[in-house]
KOLPADREN-472034 format. One line per 4 residues: number of its first residue (from 1); their letters; for each residue x, z, y of N, C-alpha, C. Coordinates in Angstrom, 3 decimals. Example, Ala and Ser with C-alpha at 12.3 -4.5 7.8 and 13.67 -1.06 7.14 Angstrom:
BEGIN
1> AS> 13.190 7.800 -5.690 12.300 7.800 -4.500 13.200 7.800 -3.300 ~ 12.850 7.080 -2.250 13.670 7.140 -1.060 12.900 7.870 0.030 .
***
This chain:
BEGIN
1> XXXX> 11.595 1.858 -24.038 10.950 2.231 -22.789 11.392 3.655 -22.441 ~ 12.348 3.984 -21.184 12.675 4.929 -20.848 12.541 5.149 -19.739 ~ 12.044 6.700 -19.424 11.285 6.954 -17.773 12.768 6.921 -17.062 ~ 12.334 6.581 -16.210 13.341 6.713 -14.706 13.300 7.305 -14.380 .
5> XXXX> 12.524 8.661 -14.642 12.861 9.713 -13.389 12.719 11.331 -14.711 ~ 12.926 11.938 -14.199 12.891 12.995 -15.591 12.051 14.372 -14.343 ~ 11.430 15.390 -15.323 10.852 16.349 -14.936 11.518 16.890 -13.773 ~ 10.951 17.721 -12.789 11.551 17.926 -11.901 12.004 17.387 -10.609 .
9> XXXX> 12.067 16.131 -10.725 12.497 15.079 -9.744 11.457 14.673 -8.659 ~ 12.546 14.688 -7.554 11.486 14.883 -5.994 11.587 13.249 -5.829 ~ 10.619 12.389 -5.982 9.981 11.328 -5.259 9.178 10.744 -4.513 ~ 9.292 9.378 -4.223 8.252 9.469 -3.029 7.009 8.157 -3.305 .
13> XXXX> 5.853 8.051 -2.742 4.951 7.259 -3.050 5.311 6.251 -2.511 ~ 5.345 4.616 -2.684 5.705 3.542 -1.976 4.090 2.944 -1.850 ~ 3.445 3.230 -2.523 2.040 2.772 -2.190 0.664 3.541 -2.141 ~ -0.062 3.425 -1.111 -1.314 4.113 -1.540 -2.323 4.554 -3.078 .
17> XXXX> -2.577 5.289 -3.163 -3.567 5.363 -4.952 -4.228 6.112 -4.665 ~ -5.521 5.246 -4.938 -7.260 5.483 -5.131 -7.305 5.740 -6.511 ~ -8.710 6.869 -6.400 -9.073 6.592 -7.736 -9.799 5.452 -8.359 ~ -9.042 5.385 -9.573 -9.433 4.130 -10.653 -10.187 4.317 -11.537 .
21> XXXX> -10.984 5.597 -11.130 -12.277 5.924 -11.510 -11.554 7.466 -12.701 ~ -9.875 7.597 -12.792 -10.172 8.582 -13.896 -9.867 9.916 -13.236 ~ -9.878 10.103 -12.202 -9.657 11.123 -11.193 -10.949 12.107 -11.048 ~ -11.258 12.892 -11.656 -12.640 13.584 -11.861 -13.000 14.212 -10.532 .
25> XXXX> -14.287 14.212 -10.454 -14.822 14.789 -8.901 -14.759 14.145 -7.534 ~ -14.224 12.700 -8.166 -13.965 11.952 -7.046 -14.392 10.893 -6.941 ~ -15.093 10.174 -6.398 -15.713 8.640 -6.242 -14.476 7.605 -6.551 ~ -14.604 7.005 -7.374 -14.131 5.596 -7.454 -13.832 5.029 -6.535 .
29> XXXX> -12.193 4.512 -5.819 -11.890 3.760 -4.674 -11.457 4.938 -3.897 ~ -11.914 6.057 -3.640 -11.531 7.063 -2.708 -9.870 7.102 -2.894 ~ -9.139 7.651 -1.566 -7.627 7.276 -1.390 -7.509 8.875 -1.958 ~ -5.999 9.020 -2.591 -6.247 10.187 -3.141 -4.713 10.279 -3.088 .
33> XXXX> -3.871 10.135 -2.223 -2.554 9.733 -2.064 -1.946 8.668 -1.324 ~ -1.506 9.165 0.190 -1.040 8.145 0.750 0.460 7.944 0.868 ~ 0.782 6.268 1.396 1.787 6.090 1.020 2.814 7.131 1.696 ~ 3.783 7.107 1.057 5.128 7.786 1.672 5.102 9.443 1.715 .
37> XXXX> 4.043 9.927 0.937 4.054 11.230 0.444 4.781 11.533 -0.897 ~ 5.665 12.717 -0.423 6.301 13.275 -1.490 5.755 14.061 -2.450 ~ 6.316 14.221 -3.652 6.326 15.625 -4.360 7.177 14.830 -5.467 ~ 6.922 15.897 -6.701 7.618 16.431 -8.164 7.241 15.970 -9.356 .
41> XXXX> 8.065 15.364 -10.057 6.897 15.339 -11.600 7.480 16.383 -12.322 ~ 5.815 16.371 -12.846 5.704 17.395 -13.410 5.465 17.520 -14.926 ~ 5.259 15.846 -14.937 5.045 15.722 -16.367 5.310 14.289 -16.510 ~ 5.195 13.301 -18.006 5.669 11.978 -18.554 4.720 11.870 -19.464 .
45> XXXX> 4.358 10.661 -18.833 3.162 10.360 -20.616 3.458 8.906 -20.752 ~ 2.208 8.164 -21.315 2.514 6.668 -21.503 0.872 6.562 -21.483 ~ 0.754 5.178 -21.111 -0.325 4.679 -21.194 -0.565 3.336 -21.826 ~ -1.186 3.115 -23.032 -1.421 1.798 -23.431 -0.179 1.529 -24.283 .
49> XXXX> 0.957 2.613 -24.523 1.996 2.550 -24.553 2.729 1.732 -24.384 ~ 2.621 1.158 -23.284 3.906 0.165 -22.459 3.831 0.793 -21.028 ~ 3.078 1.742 -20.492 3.210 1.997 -19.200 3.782 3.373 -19.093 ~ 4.830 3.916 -18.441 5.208 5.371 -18.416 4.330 5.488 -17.100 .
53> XXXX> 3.540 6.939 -17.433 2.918 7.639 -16.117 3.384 8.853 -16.030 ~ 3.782 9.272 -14.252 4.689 10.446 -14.064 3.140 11.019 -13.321 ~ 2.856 12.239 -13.816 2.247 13.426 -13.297 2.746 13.966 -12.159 ~ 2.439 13.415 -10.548 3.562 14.111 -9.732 2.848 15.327 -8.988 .
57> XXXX> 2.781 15.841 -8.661 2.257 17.100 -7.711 3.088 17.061 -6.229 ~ 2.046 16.500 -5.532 2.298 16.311 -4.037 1.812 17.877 -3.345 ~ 2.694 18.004 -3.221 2.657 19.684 -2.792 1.477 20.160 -1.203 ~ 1.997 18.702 -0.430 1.796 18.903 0.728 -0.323 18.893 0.933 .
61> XXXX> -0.519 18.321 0.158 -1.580 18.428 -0.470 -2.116 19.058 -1.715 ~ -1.599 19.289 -2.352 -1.873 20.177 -3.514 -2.912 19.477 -4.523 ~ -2.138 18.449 -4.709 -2.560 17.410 -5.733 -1.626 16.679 -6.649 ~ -2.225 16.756 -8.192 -1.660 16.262 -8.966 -1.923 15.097 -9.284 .
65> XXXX> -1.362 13.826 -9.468 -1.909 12.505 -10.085 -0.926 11.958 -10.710 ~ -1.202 10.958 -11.243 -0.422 10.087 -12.057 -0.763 8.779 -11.318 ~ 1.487 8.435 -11.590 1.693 7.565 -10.978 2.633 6.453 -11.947 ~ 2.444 5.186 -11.663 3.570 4.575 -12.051 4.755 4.132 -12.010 .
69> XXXX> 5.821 3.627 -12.304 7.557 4.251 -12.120 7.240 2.452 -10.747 ~ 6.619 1.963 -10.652 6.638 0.860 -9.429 6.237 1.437 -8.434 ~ 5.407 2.484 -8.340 4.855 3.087 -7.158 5.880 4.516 -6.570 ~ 6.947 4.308 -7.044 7.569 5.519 -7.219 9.162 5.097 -6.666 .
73> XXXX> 10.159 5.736 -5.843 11.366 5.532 -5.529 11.845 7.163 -5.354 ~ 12.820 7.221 -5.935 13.633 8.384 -4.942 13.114 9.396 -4.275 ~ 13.515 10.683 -3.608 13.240 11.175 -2.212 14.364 10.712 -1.192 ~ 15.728 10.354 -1.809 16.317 10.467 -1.210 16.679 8.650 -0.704 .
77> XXXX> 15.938 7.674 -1.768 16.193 6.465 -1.161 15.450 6.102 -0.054 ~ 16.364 4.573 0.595 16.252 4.339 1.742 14.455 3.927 1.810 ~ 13.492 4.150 3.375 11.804 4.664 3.262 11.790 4.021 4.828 ~ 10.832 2.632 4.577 10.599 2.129 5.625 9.042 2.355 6.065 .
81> XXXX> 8.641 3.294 6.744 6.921 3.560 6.402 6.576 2.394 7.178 ~ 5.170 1.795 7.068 4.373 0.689 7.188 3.096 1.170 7.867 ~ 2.510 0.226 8.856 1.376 0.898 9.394 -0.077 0.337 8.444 ~ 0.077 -0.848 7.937 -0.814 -1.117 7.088 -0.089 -1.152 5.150 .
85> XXXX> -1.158 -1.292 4.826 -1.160 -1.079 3.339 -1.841 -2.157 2.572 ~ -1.863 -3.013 1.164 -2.581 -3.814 0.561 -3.844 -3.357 0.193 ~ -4.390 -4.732 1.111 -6.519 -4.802 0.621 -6.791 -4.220 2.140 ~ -5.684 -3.819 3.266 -6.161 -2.916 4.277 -6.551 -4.153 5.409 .
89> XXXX> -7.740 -4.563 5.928 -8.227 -5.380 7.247 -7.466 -5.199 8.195 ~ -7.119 -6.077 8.973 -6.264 -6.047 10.182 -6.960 -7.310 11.084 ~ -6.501 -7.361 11.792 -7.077 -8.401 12.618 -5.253 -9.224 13.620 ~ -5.628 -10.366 13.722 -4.627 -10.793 14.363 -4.592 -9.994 16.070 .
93> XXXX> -3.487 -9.685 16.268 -3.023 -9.380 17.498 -2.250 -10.145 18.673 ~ -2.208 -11.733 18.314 -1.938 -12.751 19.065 -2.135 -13.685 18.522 ~ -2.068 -14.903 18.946 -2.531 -15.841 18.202 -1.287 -16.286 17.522 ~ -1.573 -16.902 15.997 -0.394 -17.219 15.392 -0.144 -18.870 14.547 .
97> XXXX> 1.406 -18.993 15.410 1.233 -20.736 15.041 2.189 -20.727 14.122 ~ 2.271 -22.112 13.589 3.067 -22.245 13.101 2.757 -23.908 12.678 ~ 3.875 -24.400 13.479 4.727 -25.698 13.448 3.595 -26.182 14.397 ~ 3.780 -25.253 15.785 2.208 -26.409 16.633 1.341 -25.778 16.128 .
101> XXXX> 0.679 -25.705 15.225 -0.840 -25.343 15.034 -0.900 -23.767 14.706 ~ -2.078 -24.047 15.740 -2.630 -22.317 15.654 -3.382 -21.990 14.141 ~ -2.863 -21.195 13.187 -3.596 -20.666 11.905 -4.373 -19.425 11.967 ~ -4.149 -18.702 13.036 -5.096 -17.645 13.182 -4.801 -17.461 14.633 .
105> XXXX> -6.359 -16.968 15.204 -6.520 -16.730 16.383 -6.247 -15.758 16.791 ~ -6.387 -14.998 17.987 -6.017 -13.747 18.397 -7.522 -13.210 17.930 ~ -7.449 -11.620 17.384 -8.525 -10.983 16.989 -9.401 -11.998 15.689 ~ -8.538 -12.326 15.064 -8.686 -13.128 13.912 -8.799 -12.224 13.055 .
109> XXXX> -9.819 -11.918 11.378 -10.088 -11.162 10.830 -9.244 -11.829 9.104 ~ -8.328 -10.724 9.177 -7.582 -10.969 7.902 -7.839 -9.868 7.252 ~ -6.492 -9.789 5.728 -6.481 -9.262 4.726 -4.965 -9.056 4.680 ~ -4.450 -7.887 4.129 -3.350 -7.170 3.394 -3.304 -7.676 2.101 .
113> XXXX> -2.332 -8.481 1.871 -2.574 -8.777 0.536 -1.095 -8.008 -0.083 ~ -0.023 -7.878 0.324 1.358 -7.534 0.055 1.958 -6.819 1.437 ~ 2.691 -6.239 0.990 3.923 -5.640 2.232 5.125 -5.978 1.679 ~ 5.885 -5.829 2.759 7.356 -6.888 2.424 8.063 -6.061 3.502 .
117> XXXX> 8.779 -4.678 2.954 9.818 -4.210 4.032 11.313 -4.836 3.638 ~ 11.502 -5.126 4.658 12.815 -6.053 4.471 14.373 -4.995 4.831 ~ 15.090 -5.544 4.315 16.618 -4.912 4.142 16.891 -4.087 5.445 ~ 16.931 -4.581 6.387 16.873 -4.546 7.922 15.910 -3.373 9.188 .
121> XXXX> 14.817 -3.636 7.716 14.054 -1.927 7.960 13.028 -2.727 9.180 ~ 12.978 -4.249 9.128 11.570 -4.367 9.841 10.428 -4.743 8.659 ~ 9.266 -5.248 8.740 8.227 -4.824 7.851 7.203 -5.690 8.389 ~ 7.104 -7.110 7.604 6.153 -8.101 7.674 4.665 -7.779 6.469 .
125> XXXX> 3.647 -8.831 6.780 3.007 -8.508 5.353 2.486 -9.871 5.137 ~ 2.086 -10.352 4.208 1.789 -11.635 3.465 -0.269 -10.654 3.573 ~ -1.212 -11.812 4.633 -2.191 -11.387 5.249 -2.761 -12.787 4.650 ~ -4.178 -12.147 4.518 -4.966 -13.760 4.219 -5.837 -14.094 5.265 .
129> XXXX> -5.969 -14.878 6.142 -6.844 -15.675 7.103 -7.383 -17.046 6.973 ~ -8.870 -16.061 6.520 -9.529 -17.856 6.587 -9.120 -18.723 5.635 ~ -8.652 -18.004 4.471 -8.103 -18.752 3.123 -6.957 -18.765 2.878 ~ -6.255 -18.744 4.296 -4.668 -19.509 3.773 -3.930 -17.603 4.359 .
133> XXXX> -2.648 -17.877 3.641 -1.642 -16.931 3.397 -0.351 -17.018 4.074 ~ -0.522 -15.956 4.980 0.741 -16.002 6.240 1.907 -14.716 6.335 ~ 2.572 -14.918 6.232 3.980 -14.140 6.601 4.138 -13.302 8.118 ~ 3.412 -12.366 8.826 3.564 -12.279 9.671 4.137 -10.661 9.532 .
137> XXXX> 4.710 -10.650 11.332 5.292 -9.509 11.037 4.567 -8.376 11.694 ~ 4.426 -6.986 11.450 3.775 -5.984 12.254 3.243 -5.839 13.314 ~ 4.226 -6.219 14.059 4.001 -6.292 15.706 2.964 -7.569 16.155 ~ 2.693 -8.404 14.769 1.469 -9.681 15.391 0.087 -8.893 14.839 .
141> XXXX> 0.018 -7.786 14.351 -1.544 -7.121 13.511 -1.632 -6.028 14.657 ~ -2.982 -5.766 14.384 -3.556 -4.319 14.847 -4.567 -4.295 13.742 ~ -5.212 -2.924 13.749 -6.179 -2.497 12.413 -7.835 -3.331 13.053 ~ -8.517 -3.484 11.480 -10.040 -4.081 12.162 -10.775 -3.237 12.645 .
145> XXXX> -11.193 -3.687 13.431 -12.546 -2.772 14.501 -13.373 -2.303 13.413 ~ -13.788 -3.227 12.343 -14.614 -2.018 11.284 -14.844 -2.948 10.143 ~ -15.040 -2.137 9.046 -15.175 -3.278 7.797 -16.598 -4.031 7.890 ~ -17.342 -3.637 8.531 -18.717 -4.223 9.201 -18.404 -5.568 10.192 .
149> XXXX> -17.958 -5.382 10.983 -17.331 -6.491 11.673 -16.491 -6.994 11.382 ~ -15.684 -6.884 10.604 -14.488 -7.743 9.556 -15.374 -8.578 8.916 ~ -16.428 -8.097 8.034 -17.123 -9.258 7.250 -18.206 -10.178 8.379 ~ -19.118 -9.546 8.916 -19.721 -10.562 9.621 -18.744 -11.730 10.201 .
153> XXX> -17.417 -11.599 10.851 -16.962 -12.377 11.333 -16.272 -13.814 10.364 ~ -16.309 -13.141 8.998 -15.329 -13.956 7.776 -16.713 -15.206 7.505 ~ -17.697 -14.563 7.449 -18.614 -15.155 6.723 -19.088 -16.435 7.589 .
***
């Protein structure tokens, strides 16, 4: 098991990170790093010893956390930013068919389950509606009116 990235090295976040509760002074779940923010590691540890965790210090914030080498690319590789993120509510923004049948309505209340930026630099996400699991691309979402009205409407 060898880190990919060595001290010093400017990378960038590919995913949001909440605390997972070991982030002191901070509520559990709170976002504590969003995606596509840079900084440095500053340090290498292991966890469980099969996981390498890089200590990065995001400057722009002036925060240190630990990250894992999946959540982690480059500064200098290719960075497709995304308007939503996984677990993030969205709601359908047209109605969406597929083969004839409508699977979600317009203002339909989904789920982020994955992001999928593609080669090409456009940026679909694999969304859950109403049970079933759809491939749609950016331009069919807008964000939910509120996690209050996201659930009344699911239920």
């Amino acid at each position: 098991m060898l880190p990919t990235y060595d001290y010093g090295d400017a990378v960038r976040l590919t995913r949001n990170v909440r605390n997972d509760g070991t982030f002191p002074g901070v509520a559990t779940g709170t976002l504590l790093v969003r995606r596509g923010s840079t900084g440095h590691v500053v340090n290498i540890g292991t966890f469980l010893q099969d996981q390498i965790i890089y200590t990065v210090h995001f400057l722009d914030i002036d925060r240190m956390v630990g990250c894992r080498d999946e959540e982690l690319i480059p500064i200098d590789a290719p960075w497709t930013p995304s308007r939503f993120e996984s677990r993030e509510k969205v709601e359908a923004a047209r109605h969406l068919v597929v083969q004839g049948e409508t699977r979600a309505a317009l203002g339909s209340p989904g789920e982020v389950l994955r992001v999928l930026r593609e080669a090409d630099g456009e940026v679909h996400y694999e969304v859950i509606f109403f049970g079933r699991v759809l491939r749609v691309p950016e331009s069919a979402l807008r964000p939910a009116a509120t996690d209050a009205q996201w659930q009344e409407d699911a239920a």
